[in-house]
C-alpha positions, 0 to 999 in steps of 0.5 A: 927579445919577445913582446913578454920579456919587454912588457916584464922590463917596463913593469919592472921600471914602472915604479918611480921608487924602483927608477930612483933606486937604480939611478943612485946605485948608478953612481954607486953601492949602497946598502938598504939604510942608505938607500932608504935615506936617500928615498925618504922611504922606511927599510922595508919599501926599499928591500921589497923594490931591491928584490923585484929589481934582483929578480929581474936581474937590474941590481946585485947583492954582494953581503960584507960583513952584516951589511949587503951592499948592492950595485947595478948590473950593467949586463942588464941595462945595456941589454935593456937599452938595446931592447929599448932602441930598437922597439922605440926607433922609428924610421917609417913615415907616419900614415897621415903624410903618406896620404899627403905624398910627402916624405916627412911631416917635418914641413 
C-alpha cells in the first residue's frame, strides 16, 4: 500500500463520528435511524459519513425491505490493520540513544 492510500484511510477515520459509526456496526447491522439515535445525530449526518465510509470500502449496505441495513466489511479492516502495523511498528533504536551507544533507551 502506498503513502497515498494509507493518508485516504486516515482521512477517511479521521472524523470521531465516522469512528464511532464503525465501532457500533462492529457489534452489529444497523439501519441510519438506529444509527443516528445511538450518535445523538440527525439521519442526514449520518448517511453523509455512511457514504464517505462506503466509498472507502469500510461498511456495506444490503437494502431489506425499505430499510437498508449496514455492516462492516471486514476485508477492509483487517487490510486496514495490516497497513497500520506495519507502518506504525518500529524496531529501530531511536537516533538520540545511538549517540549515546546504547542499545534501547529503556535504561
Amino acid at each position: 500500500m502506498d503513502s497515498r492510500e494509507m493518508a485516504r484511510v486516515f482521512k477517511i477515520l479521521s472524523v470521531d463520528a465516522r469512528v464511532r459509526i464503525v465501532t457500533l456496526l462492529k457489534e452489529r447491522s444497523m439501519c441510519v435511524n438506529a444509527l443516528a439515535k445511538q450518535l445523538d445525530m440527525s439521519p442526514a449526518a449520518v448517511s453523509q459519513h455512511l457514504r464517505v465510509l462506503r466509498d472507502g470500502g469500510v461498511v456495506l449496505d444490503c437494502k431489506n425491505g425499505n430499510f437498508v441495513h449496514y455492516s462492516i466489511n471486514p476485508e477492509t479492516l483487517d487490510s486496514w490493520k495490516s497497513m497500520t502495523s506495519m507502518l506504525l511498528e518500529c524496531d529501530a533504536v531511536p537516533a538520540c540513544c545511538r549517540m549515546r551507544g546504547v542499545d534501547s533507551c529503556g535504561n
